[in-house]
Every structure is written in C-alpha cells, then in structure tokens.
BAVOKE-284744 format. One line per 8 residues: number of its first residue (from 1); their letters; for each residue x, y, z of C-alpha. Coordinates in pm, 1 decimal. Layout:
N
NUM> a> X:Y:Z | ... $
//
This chain:
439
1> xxxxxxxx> 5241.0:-5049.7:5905.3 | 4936.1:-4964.0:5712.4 | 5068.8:-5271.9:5453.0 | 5080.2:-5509.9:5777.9 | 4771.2:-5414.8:5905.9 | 4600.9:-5484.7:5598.2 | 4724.8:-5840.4:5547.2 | 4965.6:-5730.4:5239.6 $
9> xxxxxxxx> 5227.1:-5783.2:5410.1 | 5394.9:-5954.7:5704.6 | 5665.6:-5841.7:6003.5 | 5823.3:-6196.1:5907.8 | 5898.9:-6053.8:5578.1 | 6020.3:-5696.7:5698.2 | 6308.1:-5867.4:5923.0 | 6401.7:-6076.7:5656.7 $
17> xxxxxxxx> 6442.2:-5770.2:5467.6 | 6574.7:-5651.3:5721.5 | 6861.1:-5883.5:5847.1 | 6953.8:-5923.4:5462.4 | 7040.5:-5552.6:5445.4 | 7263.0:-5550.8:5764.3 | 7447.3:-5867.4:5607.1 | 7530.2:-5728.0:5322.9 $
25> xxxxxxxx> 7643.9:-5391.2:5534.0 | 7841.4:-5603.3:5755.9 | 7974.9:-5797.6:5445.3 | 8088.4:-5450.9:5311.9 | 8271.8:-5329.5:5615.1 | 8064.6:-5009.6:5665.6 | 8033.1:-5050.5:6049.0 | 8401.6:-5111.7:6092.5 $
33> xxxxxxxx> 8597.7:-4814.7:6191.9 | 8641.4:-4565.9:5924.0 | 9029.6:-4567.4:5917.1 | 8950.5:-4940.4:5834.4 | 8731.2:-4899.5:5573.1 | 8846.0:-4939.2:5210.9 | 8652.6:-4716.8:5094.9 | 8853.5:-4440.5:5227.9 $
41> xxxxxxxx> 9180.5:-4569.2:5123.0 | 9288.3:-4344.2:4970.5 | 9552.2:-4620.5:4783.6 | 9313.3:-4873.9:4698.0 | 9028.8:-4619.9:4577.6 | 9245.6:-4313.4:4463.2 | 9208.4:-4106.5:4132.3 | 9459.4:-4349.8:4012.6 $
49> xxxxxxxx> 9220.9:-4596.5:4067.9 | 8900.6:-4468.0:3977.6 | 8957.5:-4229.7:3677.3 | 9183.0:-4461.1:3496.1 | 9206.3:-4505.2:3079.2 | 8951.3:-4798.5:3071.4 | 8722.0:-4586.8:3315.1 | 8687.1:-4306.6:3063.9 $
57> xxxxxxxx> 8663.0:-4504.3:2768.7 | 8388.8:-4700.4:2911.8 | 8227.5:-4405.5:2989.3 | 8234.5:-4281.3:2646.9 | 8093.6:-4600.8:2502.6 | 7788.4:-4586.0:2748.1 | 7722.5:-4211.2:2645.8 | 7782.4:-4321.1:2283.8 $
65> xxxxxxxx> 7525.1:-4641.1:2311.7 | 7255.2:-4445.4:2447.1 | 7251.8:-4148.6:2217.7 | 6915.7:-4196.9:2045.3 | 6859.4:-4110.9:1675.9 | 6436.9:-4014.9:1706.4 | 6376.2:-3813.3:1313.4 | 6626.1:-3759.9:1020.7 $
73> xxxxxxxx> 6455.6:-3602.3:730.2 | 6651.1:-3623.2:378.5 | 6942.6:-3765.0:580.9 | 7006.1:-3455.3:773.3 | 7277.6:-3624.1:962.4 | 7516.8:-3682.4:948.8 | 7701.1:-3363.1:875.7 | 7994.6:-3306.4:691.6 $
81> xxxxxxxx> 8312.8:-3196.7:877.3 | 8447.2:-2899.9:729.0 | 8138.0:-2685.9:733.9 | 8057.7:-2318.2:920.4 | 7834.2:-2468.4:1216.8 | 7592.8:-2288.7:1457.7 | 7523.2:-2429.4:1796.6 | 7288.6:-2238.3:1992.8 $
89> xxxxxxxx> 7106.5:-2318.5:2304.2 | 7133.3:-2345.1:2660.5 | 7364.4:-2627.5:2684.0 | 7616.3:-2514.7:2436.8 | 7870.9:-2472.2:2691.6 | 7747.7:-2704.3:2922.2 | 7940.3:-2954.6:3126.3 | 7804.4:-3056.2:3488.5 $
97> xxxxxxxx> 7435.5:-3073.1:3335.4 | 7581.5:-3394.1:3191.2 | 7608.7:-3571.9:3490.0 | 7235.1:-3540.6:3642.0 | 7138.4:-3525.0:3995.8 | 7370.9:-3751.3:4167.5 | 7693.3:-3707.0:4166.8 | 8035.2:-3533.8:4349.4 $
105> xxxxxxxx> 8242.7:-3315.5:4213.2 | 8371.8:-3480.9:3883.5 | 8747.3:-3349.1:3848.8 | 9051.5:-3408.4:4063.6 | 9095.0:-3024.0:4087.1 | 8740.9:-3007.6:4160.0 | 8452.5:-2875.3:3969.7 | 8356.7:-2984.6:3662.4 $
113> xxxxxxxx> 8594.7:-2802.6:3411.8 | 8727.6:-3112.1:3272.6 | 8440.0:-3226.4:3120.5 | 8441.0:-3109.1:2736.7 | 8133.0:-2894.9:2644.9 | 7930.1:-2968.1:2370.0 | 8109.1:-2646.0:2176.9 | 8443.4:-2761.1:2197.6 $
121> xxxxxxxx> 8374.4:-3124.4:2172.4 | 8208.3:-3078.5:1782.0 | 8481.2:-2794.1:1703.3 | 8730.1:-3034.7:1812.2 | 8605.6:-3286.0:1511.7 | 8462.8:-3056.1:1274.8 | 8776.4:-3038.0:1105.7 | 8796.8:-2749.3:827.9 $
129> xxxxxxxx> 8506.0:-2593.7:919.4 | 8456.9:-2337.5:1211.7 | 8240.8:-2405.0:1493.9 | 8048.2:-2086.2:1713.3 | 7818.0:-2111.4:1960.5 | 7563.7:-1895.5:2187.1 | 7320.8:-1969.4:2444.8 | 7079.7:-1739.7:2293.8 $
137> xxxxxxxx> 6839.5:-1831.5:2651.2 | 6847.1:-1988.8:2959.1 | 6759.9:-2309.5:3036.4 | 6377.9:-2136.9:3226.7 | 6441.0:-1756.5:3283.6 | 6359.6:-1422.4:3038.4 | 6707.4:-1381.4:2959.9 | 6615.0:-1321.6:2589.7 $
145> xxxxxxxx> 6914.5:-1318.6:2314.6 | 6742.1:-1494.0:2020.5 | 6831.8:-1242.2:1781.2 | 7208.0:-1314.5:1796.7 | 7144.7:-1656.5:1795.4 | 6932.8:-1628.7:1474.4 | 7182.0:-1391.5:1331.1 | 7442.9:-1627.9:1385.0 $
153> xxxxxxxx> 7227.0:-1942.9:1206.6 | 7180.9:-1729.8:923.8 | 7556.6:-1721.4:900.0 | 7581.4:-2064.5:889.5 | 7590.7:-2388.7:698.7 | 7376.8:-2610.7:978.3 | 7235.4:-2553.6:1295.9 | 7281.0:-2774.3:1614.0 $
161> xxxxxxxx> 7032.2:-2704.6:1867.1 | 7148.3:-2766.9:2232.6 | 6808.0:-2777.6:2447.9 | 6665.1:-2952.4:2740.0 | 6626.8:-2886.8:3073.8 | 6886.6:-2954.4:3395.1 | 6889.9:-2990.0:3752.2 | 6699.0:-2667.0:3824.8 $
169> xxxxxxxx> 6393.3:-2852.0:3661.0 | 6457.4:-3202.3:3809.0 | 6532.4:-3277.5:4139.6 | 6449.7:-3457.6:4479.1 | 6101.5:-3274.2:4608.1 | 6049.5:-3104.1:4279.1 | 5842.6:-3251.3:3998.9 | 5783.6:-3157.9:3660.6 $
177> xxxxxxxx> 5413.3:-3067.0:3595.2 | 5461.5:-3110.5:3237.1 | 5702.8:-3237.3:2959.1 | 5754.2:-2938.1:2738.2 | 6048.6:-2741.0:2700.4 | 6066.4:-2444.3:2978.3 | 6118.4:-2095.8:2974.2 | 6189.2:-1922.6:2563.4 $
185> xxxxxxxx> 6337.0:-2225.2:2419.4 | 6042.2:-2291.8:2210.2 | 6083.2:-1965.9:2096.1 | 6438.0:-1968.1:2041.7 | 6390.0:-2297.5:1829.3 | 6089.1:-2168.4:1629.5 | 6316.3:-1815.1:1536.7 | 6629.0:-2055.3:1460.0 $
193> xxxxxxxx> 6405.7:-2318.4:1249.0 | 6278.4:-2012.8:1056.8 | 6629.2:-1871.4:916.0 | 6600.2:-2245.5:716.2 | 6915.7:-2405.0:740.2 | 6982.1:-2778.9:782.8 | 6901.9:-2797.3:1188.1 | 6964.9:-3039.9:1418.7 $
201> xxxxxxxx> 6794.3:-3014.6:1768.4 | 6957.5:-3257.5:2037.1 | 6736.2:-3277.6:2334.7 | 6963.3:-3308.9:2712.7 | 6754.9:-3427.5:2951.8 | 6664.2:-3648.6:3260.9 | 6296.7:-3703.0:3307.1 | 6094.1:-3757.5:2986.9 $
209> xxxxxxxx> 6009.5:-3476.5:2741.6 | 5712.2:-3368.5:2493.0 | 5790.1:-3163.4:2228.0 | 5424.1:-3065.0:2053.7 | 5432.5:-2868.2:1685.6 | 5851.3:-2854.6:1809.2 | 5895.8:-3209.6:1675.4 | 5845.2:-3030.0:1323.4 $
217> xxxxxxxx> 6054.0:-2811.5:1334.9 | 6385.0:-2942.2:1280.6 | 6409.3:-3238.8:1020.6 | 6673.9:-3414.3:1286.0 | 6576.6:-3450.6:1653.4 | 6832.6:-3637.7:1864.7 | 6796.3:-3744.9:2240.7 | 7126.5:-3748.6:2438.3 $
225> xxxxxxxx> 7018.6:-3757.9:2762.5 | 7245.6:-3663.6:3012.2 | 7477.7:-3887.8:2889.8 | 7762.3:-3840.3:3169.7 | 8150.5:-3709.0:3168.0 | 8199.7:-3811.6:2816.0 | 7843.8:-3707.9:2638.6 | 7990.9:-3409.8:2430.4 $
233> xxxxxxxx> 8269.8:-3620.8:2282.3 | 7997.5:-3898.1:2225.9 | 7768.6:-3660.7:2113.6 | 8043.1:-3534.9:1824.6 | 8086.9:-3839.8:1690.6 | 7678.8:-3960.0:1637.1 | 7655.6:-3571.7:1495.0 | 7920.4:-3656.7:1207.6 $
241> xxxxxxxx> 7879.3:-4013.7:1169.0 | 8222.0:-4133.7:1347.2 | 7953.2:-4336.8:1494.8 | 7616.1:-4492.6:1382.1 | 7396.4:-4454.2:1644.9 | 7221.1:-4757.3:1755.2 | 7037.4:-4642.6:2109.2 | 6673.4:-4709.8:2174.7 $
249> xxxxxxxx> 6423.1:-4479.2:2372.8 | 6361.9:-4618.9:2746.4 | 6060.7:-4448.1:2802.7 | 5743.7:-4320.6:2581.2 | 5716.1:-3931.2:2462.0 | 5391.2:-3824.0:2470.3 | 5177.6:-3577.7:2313.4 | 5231.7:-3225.4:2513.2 $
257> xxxxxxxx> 4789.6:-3239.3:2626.3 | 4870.0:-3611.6:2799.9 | 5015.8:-3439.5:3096.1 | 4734.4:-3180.8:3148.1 | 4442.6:-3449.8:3117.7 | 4649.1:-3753.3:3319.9 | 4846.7:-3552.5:3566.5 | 5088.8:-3739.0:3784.9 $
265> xxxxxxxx> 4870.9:-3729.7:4094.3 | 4677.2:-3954.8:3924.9 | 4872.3:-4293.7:3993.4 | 4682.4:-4537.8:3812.0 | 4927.6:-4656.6:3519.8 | 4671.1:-4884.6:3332.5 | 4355.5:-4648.8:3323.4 | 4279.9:-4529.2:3032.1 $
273> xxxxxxxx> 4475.8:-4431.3:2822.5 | 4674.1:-4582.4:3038.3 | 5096.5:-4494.9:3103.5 | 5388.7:-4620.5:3004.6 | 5410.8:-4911.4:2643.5 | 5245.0:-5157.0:2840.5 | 4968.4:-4935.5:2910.4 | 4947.3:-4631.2:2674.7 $
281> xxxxxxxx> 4696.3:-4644.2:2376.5 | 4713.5:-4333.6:2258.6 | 4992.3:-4220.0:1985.4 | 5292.3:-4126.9:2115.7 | 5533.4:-3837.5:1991.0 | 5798.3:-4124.4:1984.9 | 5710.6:-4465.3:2084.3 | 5953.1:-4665.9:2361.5 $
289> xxxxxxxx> 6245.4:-4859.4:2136.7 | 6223.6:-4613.5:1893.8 | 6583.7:-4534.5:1728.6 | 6691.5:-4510.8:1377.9 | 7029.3:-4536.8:1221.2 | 7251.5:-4440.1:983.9 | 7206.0:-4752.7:772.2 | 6932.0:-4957.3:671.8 $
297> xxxxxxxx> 6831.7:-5259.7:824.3 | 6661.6:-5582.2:761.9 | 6472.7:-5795.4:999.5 | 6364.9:-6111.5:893.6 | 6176.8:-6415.0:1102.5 | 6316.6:-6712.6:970.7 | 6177.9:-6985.4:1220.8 | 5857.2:-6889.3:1466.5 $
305> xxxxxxxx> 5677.2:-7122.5:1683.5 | 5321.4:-7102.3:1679.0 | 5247.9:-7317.0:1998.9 | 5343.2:-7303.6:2359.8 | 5263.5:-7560.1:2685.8 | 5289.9:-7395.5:3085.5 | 5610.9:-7454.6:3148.5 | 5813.6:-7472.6:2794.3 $
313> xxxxxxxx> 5985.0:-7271.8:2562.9 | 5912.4:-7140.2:2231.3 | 6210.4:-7016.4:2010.5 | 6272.2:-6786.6:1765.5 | 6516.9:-6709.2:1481.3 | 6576.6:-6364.8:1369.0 | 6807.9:-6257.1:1109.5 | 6924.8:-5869.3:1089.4 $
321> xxxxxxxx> 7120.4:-5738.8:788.2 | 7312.9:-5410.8:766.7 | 7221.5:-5313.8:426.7 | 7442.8:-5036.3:453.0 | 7539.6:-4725.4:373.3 | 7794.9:-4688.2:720.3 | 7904.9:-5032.1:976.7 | 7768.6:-5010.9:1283.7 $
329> xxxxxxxx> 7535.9:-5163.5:1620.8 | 7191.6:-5254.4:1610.2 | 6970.2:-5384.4:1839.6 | 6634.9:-5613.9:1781.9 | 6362.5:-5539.0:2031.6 | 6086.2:-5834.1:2132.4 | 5728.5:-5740.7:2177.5 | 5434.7:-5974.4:2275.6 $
337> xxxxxxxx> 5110.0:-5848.2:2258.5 | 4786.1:-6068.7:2404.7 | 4543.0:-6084.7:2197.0 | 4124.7:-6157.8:2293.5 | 4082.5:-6414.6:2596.3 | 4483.9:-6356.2:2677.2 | 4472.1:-6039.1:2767.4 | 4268.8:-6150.6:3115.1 $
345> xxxxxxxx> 4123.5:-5819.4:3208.1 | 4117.7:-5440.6:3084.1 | 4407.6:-5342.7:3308.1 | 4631.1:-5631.7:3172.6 | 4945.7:-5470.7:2976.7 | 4875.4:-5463.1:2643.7 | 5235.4:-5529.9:2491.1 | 5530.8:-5606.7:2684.1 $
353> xxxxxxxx> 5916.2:-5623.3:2574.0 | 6021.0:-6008.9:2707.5 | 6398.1:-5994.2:2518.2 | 6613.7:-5819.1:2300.3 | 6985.0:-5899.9:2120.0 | 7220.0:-5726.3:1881.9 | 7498.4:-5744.3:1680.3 | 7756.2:-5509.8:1539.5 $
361> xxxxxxxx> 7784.1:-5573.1:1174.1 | 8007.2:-5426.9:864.4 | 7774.7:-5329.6:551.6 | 7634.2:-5673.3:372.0 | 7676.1:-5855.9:679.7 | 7469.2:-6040.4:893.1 | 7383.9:-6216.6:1164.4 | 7123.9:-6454.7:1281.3 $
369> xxxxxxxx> 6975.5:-6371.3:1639.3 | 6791.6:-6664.7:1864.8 | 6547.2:-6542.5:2096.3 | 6361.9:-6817.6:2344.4 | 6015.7:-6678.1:2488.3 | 5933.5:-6911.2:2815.2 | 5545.8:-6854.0:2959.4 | 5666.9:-6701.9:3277.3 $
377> xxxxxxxx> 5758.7:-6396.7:3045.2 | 5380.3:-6390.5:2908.7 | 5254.0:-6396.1:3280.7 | 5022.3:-6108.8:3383.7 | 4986.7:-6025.1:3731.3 | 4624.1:-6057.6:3917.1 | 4466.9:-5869.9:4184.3 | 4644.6:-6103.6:4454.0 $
385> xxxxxxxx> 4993.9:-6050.7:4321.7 | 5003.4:-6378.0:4170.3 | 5157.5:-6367.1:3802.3 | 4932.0:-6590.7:3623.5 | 4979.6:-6726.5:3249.7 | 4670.1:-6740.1:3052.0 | 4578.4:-6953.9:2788.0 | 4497.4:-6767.2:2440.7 $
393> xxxxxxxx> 4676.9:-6594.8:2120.5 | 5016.0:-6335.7:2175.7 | 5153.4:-6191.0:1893.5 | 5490.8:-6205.5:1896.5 | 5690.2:-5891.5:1737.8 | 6036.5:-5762.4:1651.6 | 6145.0:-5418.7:1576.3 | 6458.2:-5260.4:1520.3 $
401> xxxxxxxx> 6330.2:-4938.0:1624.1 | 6231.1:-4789.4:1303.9 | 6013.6:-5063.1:1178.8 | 5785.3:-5367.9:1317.7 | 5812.5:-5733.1:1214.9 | 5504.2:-6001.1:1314.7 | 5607.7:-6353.3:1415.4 | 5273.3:-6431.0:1363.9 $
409> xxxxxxxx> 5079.4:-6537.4:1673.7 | 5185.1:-6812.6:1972.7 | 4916.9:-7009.8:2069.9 | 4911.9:-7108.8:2448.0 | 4723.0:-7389.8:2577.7 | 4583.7:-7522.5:2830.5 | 4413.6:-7370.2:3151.4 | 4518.0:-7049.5:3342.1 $
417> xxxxxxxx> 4839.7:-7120.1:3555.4 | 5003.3:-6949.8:3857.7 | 5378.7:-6953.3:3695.2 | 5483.1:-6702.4:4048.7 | 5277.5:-6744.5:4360.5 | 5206.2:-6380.3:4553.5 | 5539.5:-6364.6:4822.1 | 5323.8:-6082.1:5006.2 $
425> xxxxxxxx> 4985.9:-6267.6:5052.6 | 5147.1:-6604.6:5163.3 | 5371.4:-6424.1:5382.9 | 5072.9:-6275.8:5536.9 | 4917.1:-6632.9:5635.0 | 4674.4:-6610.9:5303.7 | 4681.9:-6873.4:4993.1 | 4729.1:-6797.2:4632.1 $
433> xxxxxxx> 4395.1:-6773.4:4431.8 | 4269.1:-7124.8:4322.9 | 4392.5:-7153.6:4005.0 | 4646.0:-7436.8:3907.0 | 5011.6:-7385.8:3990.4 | 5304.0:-7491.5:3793.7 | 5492.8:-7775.9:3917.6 $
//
C-alpha cells in the first residue's frame, strides 16, 4: 500500500497482476478437484515419467556446463587417472547438499542415497589408481580430525579438497553475514596445502563465497556449485579432463573485508564501491564471467561498428579459435562500458553484459560468432523508472573469461531518448520525464 500511496504504483496495475495470475492458475487446472488434477496422476507424472534416461542425462550436462574452472597453476588439472588420490573435506561423501534448498526427496525409495558422492563418483573414473577420502571437519562445528586428513594427503599423489558450505548456512530466514568459509575448514585447507602435494580445492556452494589468503593456497580452485543429482559424476569428469570445462561465474567474489565494511543491511547496490559487475569498483577475488579452460583460446574482432542512431543496430563479428591442447565448449561474453557524458550519473552501471554466444569446437577449429548490440541494451534507467539511452562513447568488450578483447568504442548520437517509458509512474496517472521518446 505504501507503493500506492506514494504514487509508484497504481491498484489498476495490482488487479492486472492480479487477474493474470488466476488465469494462468485456472489455465493450469489447480482449482479443479484434486483427483482431476494432472499433476497427481500418478500415470501421466510417475517416476516413469519424470526420472527417465533423457532426464538424467540432461541433468548431468547442466551440472557439467556450470562447473567453473576459477585458477590452474602449472596445469594442475587435469589429473591423471591412475594415481593414489586424497579427497578430504566436508562434502566428500556428500549427496543431498547437491541439490540446495528446494527440493523433495530425490529417490524413488526415498532419501537421497542414489545420488553418487563425490568419493565414489572420482574412484569410479580414476581408473588404476585408488581413491580415499575423509571429512577431516564439519561443514561449521569443532569436530576437529585434520590430522588424519593431513596424514592421509601426505600419502598421496594429489589432493582434492571438498569444501563449502550447505543448507545449515543458507536458508529461508537465515542470512550469511559473511562469505568466508565457516567453522575449521580454513584450517583444514591451510594443514592440507602445507603437506605440498598437487591440491585441488572445489568450492560447493549456494550463495556467493570469499576466500581471502585461501585463494593461495591451492594452485587449482574450482567452483561446482551445488550442481544437482548428477554434480559428482560431472564433477569427475572436469577433475580428469573427460570434459573441458567451459562454465562462467554468475556472480562477483569479493575480497573477504567487502562484507564487513558494506554489510547487507545496507541496500544500496550502486554506492560506492558499489555491488554486483555493474556496480563494483573495487578488485574482485574472481570477477563475474570468469572461467578458464583446458585449452587455449583466441578471440578476435574481425568487424566492429563504431557508430550507432536511437533505434538501430550495430553488429559485431567475433571469431574464437580452440588452439588446443583438448576439444571442447566455450563461451564469448559481451561487455559495454559508458564512457564520460554516457555514463549519465554516478549511480549509472558502469559495465553491463548485453549478449553472449558459443561454440563447441575440435582443436584448430573455429568459428565465427555475430553479436548485434541494439540501443535499448545501452539504456540506463533514471530516477522515474524510465530507461533512457544517452548519447556518448561505450566501449564495447569481449572476453572469454580468462582474457578481455576491446571493440574499440561505439559512438551514439544524437540527444537523450526514452527507449522504455516508466509502466509504474504512468500507471499512477504521472508522465514520463520530458525527454524525447522513441517512435
């Protein structure tokens, strides 16, 4: 009501809301009578039907896509199968921490015993070799067993490190205060760094994480997520190269002191130094898109346009070689970034991601991406809600997650233009700023 009161927003727009939701409940069945519901057929939405072949297989692929590949010193991965691996963390035997917050039980029988934990997933492909595993801690508790955990790295060829946090740490009514790593995991990867073998640490997680001196530790850091009912099979294969990894980080790490001097009750996004890529200006731990790969990529421009009109389109050719050494996905990322009088005020994002494409490629290959950039996509939003483009430079980038590549800039002409009027503020009886409006 407070919204309504204030003119932000009208009760014409709340029924519309409204009445659209009940259609599309209607359209859905879900006030008929249960019995007549599909949804609790039993035939048409069975196991049969809902855990099928294709089902899983999908699932793996999504868990296997957004595996991210964040440090790899001296090509730490991927390993070799055959060798005496150490997997030590909380998560080495985990299964339902895979599938977040949300969710049923995930097996027929119930429970969640059929998904494969991370321990017998990589002893499953680490053929040759022998594969053991301890917790060593808890995920946040005192349970303390890092000596047998170091004991058994210094037994070992490489180290996987299984860390993170889990539903305890993440859930509706209960935030996070900070980003770090709970509880003596920090301690238990510091000890396990120490003994000096190759050491991977794979990061299982939710909500974003920081990692502080930790991100030195280990020369390979790899984000998982919580990847679902397939992770630790996907997981496997990124950890001995069955697959290249090709994901890209969705959000920004940042530095462990961000949290403590911008804490989340503080909801401004662009004050300084501002949240999220658009915003942040600090240096991030890992940057949003990061994501390396096996192989080595090139990204070329090969056609840029350096001039854009309200209204048109300005195109761009991109080609991306896999120089090799292993096949696999990769994905180009597009940044714009305002420059001087385009950037209209100090609150305006300062990059933004407008596209991205990929293409799987064998080694040598390659393939030539087209990206079009229309001036909606450079809008920035005003004060009234009104996304407004304004004229001025934008540098136009493209990264493939380990490196950047400059367009150059796009030059847009003309005067500032309303490209989406404010839907709140009209609805409320009240008329877009006067600035000149797209036809």
């Amino acid at each position: 009501m407070a919204a309504v009161e204030a003119g932000y927003l009208s009760e014409e727009t709340i029924d519309v809301a409204l009445v659209n939701l009940a259609k599309i409940q209607m359209r859905l069945g879900l006030f008929d009578p249960k019995e007549e519901q599909a949804y609790f057929d039993a035939r048409r939405y069975g196991i049969e039907q809902i855990d099928t072949p294709a089902h899983q297989q999908l699932a793996l692929e999504a868990a296997l896509q957004s595996i991210v590949l964040l440090k790899n010193e001296g090509s730490t991965l991927p390993l070799a199968k055959g060798l005496k691996l150490a997997l030590v963390g909380p998560h080495v035997e985990g299964n339902e921490v895979f599938m977040s917050n949300y969710h049923g039980e995930r097996c027929a029988e119930g429970g969640f015993g059929c998904i494969t934990s991370p321990l017998a997933a990589i002893s499953n492909l680490n053929a040759g070799g022998t594969t053991v595993g301890t917790a060593g801690v808890e995920v946040n508790s005192g349970f303390n067993n890092i000596s047998a955990a170091v004991a058994m790295a210094g037994e070992s060829d490489a180290v996987v490190l299984l860390v993170g946090i889990d539903g305890t740490q993440e859930h509706e009514e209960y935030d996070r205060s900070n980003c770090t790593l709970p509880g003596l995991q920090p301690e238990l990867i510091k000890q396990v760094a120490a003994v000096g073998k190759p050491t991977v640490m794979v990061l299982i997680h939710g909500g974003a994480m920081c990692l502080g001196a930790l991100k030195d530790a280990a020369p390979s850091i790899v984000d998982a997520f919580y990847g679902g009912e397939r992770a630790s099979e996907a997981l496997a294969q990124v950890l001995f190269g069955d697959y290249n990894p090709s994901g890209k980080l969705p959000v920004t790490m940042y530095p462990q002191d961000f949290m403590l001097a911008n804490p989340l009750i503080h909801m401004s996004v662009s004050s300084p130094p501002g949240r999220t890529h658009l915003y942040y200006s600090g240096a991030p731990e890992f940057g949003f898109g990061s994501g390396l790969s096996y192989s080595t990529w090139a990204v070329k421009v090969e056609q840029a346009a350096s001039s854009l009109t309200a209204g048109a389109e300005a195109t761009f050719s991109v080609s991306l070689t896999n120089q090799g050494p292993l096949a696999g996905r990769q994905r180009v990322l597009a940044f714009v970034r305002p420059k001087g009088a385009a950037r209209a005020s100090p609150t305006a994002p300062r990059q933004k991601l407008w596209g991205y494409k990929g293409a799987e490629l064998a080694v040598g290959s390659s393939a030539n991406l087209l990206f079009s950039l229309s001036t909606s996509q450079l809008a920035q939003a005003n004060a009234e809600g009104e996304r407004v483009l304004h004229p001025g430079d934008y540098e136009v980038i493209f990264s493939d997650g380990s490196a950047e590549v400059s367009a150059g800039l796009l030059t847009v002409s003309g005067a500032p233009t309303v490209v989406e009027p404010s839907a709140f503020r009209r609805g409320a009886g009240q008329q877009p700023s006067p600035v000149a409006e797209v036809a």
